[in-house]
C-alpha positions as CSV (number, residue, x, y, z in Angstrom):
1,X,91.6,83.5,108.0
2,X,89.7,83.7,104.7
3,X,90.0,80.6,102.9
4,X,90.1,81.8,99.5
5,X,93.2,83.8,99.8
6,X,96.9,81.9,100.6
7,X,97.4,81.1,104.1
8,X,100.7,83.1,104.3
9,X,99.1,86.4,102.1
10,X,96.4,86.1,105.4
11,X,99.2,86.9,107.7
12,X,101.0,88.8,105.5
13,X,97.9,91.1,105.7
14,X,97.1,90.4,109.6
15,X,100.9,92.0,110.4
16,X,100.6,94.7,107.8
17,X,97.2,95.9,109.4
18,X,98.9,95.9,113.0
19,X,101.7,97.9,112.0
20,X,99.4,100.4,109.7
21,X,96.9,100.3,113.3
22,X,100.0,100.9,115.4
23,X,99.9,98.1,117.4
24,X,103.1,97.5,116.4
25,X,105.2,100.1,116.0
26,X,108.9,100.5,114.8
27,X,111.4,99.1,116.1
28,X,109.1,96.6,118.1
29,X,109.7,93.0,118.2
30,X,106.9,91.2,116.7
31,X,105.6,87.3,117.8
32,X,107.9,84.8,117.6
33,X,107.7,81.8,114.9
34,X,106.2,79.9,117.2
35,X,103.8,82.2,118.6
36,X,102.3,83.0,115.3
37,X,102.1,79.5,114.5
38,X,99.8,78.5,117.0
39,X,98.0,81.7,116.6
40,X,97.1,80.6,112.6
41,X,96.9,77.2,112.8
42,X,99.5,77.2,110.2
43,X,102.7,75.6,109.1
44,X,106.3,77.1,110.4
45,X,107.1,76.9,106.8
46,X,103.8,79.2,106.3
47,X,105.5,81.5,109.0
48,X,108.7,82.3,107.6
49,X,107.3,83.0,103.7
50,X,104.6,85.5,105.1
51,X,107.6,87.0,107.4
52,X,110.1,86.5,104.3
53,X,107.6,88.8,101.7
54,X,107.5,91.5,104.5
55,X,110.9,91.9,104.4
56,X,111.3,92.0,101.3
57,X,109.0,95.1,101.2
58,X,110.9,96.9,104.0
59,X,108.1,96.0,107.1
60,X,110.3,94.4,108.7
61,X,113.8,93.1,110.0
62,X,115.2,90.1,111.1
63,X,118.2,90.1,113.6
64,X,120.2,87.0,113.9
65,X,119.6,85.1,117.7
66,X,117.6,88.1,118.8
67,X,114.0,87.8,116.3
68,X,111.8,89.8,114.1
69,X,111.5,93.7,114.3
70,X,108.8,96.1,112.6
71,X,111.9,98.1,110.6
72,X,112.0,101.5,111.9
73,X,114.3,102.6,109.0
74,X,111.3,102.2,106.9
75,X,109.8,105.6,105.6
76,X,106.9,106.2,107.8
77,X,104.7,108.9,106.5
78,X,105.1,107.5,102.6
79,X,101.1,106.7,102.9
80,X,100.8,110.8,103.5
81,X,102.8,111.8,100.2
82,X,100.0,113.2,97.8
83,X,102.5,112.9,94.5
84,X,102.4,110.1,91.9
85,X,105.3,109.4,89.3
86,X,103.6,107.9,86.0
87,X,106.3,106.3,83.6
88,X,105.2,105.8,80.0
89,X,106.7,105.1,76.9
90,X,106.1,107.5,74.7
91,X,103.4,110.6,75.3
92,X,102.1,110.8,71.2
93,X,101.5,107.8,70.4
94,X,97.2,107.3,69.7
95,X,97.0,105.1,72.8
96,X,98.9,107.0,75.5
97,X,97.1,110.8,75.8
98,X,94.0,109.2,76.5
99,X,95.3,106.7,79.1
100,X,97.8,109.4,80.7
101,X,94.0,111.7,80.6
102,X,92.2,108.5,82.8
103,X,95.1,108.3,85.6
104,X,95.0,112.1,86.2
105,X,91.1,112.4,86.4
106,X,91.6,109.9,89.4
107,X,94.5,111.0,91.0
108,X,93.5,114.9,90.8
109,X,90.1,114.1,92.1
110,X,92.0,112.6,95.3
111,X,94.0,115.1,95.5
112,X,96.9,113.7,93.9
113,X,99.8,115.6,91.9
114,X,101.1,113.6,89.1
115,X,104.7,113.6,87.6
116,X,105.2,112.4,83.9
117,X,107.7,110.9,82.6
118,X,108.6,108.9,79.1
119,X,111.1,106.3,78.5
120,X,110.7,106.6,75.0
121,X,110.8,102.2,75.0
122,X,114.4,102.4,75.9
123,X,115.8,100.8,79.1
124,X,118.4,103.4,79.6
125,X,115.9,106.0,79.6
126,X,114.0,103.6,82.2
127,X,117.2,103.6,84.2
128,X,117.8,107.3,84.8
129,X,113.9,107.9,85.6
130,X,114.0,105.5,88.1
131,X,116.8,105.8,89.8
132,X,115.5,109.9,90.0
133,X,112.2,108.8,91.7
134,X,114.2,106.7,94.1
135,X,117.2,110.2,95.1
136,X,113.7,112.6,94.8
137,X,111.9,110.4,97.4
138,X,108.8,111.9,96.9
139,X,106.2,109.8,95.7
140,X,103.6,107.5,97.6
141,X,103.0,105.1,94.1
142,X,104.1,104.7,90.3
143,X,102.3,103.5,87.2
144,X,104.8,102.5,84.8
145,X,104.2,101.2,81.6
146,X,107.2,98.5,80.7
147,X,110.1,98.9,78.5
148,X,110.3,96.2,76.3
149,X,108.7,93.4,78.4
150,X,109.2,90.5,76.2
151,X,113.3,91.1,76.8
152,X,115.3,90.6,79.8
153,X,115.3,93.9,82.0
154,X,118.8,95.4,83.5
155,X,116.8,97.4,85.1
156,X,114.8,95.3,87.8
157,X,117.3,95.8,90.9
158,X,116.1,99.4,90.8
159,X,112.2,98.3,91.2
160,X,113.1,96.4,93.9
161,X,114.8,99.2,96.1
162,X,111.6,101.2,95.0
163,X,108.9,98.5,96.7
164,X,111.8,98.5,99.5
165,X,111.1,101.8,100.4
166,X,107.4,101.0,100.2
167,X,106.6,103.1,97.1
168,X,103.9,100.9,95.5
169,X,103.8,100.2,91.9
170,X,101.7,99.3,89.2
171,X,102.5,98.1,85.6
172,X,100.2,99.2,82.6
173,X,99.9,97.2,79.1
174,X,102.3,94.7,80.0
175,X,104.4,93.3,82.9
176,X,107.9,92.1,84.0
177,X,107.5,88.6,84.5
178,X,110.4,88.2,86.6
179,X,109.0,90.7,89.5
180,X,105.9,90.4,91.5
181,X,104.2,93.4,90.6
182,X,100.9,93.9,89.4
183,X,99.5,94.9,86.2
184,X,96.7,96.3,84.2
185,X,96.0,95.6,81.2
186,X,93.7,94.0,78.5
187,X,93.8,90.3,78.2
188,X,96.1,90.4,75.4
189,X,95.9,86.8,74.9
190,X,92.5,86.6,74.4
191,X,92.7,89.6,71.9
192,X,95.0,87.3,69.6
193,X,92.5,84.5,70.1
194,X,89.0,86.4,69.2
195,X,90.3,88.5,65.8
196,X,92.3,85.5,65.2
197,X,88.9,83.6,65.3
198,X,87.1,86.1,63.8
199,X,88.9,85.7,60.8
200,X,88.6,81.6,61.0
201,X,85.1,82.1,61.0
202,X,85.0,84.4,58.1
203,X,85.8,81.5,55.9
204,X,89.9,82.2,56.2
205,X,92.4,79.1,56.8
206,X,95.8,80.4,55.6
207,X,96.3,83.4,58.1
208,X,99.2,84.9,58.8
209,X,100.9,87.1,61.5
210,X,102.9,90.0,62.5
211,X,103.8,90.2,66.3
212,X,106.5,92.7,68.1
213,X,109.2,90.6,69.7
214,X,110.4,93.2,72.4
215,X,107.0,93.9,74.2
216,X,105.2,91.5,76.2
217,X,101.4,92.1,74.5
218,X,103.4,90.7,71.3
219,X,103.8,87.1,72.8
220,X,100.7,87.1,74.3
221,X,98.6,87.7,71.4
222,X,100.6,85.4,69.5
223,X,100.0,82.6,72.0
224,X,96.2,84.0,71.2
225,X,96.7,83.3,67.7
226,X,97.8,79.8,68.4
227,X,95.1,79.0,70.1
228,X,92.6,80.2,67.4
229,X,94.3,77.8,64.8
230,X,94.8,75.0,67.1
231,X,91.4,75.0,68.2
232,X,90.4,75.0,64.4
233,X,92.6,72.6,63.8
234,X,94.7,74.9,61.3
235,X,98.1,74.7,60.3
236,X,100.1,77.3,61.9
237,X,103.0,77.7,59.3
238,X,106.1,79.5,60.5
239,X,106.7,81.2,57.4
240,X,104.1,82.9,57.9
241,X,104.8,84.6,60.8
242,X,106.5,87.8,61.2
243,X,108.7,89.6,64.3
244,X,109.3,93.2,64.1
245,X,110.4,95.3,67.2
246,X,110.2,98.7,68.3
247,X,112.5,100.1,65.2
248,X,110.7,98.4,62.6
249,X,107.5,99.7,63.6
250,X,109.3,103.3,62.8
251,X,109.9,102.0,59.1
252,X,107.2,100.5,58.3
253,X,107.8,101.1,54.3
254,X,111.1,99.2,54.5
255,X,109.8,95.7,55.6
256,X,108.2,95.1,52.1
257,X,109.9,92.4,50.8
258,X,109.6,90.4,54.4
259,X,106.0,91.4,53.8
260,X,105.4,89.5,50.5
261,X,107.7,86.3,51.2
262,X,105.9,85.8,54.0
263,X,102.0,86.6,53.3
264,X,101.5,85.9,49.6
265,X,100.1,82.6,49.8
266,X,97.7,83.6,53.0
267,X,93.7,84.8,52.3
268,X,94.3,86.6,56.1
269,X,96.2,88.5,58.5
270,X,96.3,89.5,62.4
271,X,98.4,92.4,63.2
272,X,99.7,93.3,66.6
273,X,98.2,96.6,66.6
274,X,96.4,99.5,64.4
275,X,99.7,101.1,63.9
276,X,101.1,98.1,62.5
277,X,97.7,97.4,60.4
278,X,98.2,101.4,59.0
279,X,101.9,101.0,58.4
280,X,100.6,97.7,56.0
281,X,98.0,99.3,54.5
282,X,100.0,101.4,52.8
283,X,102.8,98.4,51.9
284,X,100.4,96.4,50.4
285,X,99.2,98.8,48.4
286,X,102.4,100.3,47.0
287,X,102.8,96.2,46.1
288,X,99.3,96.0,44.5
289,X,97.8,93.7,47.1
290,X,94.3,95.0,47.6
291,X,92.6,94.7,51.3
292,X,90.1,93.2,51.6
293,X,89.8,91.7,48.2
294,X,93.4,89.7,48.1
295,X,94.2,89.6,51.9
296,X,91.8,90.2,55.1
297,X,92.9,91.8,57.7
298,X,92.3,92.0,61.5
299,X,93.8,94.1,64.7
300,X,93.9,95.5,68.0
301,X,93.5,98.9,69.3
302,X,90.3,99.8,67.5
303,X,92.0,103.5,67.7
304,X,92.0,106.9,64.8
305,X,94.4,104.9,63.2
306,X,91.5,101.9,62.1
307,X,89.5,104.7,60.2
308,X,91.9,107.0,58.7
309,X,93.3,104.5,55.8
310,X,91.3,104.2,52.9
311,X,89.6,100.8,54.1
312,X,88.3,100.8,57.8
313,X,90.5,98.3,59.8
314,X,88.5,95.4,61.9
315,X,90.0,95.9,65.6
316,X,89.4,94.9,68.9
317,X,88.9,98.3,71.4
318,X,91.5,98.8,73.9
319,X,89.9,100.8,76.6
320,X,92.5,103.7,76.8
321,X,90.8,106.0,79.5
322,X,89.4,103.5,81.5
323,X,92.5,101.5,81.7
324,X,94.1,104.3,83.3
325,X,91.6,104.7,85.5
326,X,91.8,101.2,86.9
327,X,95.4,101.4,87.2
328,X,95.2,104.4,89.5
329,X,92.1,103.6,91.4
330,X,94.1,100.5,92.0
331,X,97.1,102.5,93.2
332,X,95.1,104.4,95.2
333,X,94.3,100.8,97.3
334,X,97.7,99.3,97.1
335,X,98.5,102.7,98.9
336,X,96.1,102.1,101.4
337,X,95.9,98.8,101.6
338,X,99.5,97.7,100.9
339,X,98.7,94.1,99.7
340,X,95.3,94.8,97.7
341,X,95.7,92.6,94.7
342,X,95.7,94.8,92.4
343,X,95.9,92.9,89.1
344,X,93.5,93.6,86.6
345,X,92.4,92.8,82.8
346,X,89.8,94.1,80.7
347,X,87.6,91.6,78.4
348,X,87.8,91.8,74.5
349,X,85.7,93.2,71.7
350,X,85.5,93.1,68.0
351,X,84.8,96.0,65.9
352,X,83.5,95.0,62.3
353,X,85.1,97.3,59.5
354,X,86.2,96.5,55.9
355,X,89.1,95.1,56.5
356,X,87.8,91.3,56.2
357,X,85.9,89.9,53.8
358,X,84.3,86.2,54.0
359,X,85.0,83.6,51.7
């Protein structure tokens, strides 16, 4: 067994590849505890994980005094179905066209039809379009971009009875935490830390931020930001920090007064995204706060939005098309290799514009 993977992902992948090669087929009874044991030089407790994750994905069955089945009530011919359901949240937004555009140049291409559907960033909507894909029946994988990932999901019961069924799935932007199920993404994190840096090295101490509380790339690029002012050995102050969720971000205009308590003693500032950077553009102007003259600013995205304002924003590039490439070239390999780790996260850039001055 390779050495560099988890002893029980080894077997995990050993009994996979027998029943994908039919040498086990369903409703056969696979080797005893024991038996695999010896065979893998491995603990019991090693055994009964590996065993424990395949069930959990519908391979196979356990019967009580009798042993260990390959499930025949598992959908067969699911590695045959040439349709893919991809869940985002919204379809105009400046990010989502151009991703949507990357995962159906891949799946066409491999003959792949591809069913589209938006949540809108509300969990009910995420409800009903799940629960559809799992009465249709019909697809071999999803790409789902999360609802709200930084907030407790009512919705993760129905995920699970979708990997049950042995539809893959694959999470764009951001991830559940509290499901094993792989993402791509950029390393959101990191994105805080470098225009969080950049501005540091500009000259700027007292910098501020705005982060979305509801979606997951929020509190990673906040823990970014942290580590940019730790690592300076900055203050980070909490009143200068500011939380907005998915209905502030729709009125923008109405969060000036949080906007002025909060940033008027600050030289800088590292929005969550270019949307959020536009939507403060225009606040700060409307309150006579000039960019980059009175207050720098930094952001991620590096989309239209960065150069339609009257001052170009600085941003980091999110890689729109190719991330939806990689998220269904990686589909395409958890569907053929149902235990391909299929996580993924692009490195960060920085995209100079006139948006920060140095002191």
């Amino acid at each position: 067994m390779d050495k560099a993977s988890p002893k029980y992902l080894e077997l995990v992948r050993w009994i996979n590849a027998q029943i994908q090669e039919k040498k086990l087929i369903a409703g056969q009874k696979i080797y005893s505890e024991n038996e695999l044991k010896e065979m893998f030089g491995v603990s019991r407790q090693t055994v009964r994980h590996a065993i424990s994750v395949l069930e959990q994905e519908g391979m196979l069955r356990r019967v009580r005094g009798s042993g260990t089945y390959v499930n025949d009530n598992r959908f067969v011919n699911i590695s045959k179905r040439m349709r893919v359901a991809v869940v985002t949240t919204y379809v105009d937004g400046y990010i989502f066209p151009r991703t949507i555009q990357g995962i159906e140049n891949v799946l066409l291409e491999e003959g792949y039809s591809v069913q589209i559907a938006f949540t809108n960033n509300q969990v009910g909507r995420e409800r009903t379009i799940l629960e559809d894909i799992l009465n249709r029946d019909e697809v071999a994988g999803i790409i789902v971009e999360t609802t709200k990932s930084a907030l407790p999901n009512p919705n993760l019961h129905l995920y699970h009875e979708i990997l049950k069924k042995g539809i893959q799935v694959i999470f764009i932007n951001s991830y559940y935490q509290e499901i094993d199920i792989p993402h791509v993404s950029i390393n959101d994190r990191m994105a805080g830390y470098k225009m969080t840096k950049h501005l540091i090295d500009m000259g700027h101490r007292r910098i501020g931020g705005i982060f979305k509380l509801d979606d997951g790339q929020g509190k990673q690029r906040f823990a970014g930001y942290m580590d940019a002012m730790l690592e300076a050995g900055l203050e980070i102050d909490d009143a200068r920090i500011l939380w907005i969720d998915t209905e502030d971000l729709k009125h923008m205009d109405k969060l000036t007064d949080r906007v002025m308590d909060r940033y008027q003693n600050c030289t800088g500032l590292f929005c969550y995204n270019d949307e959020v950077a536009f939507g403060l553009l225009e606040v700060l102007k409307k309150a006579g706060i000039r960019v980059p003259q009175d207050i720098s600013m930094a952001s991620v995205d590096d989309s239209e939005l960065a150069v339609l304002g009257e001052v170009g924003i600085t941003s980091a590039p999110y890689p729109m098309e190719n991330l939806g490439k990689k998220a269904a070239e990686n589909l395409l390999q958890m569907i053929a290799e149902p235990f391909f780790d299929a996580n993924y996260e692009f490195e960060v850039d920085i995209v100079q514009r006139d948006s920060v001055r140095r002191l």
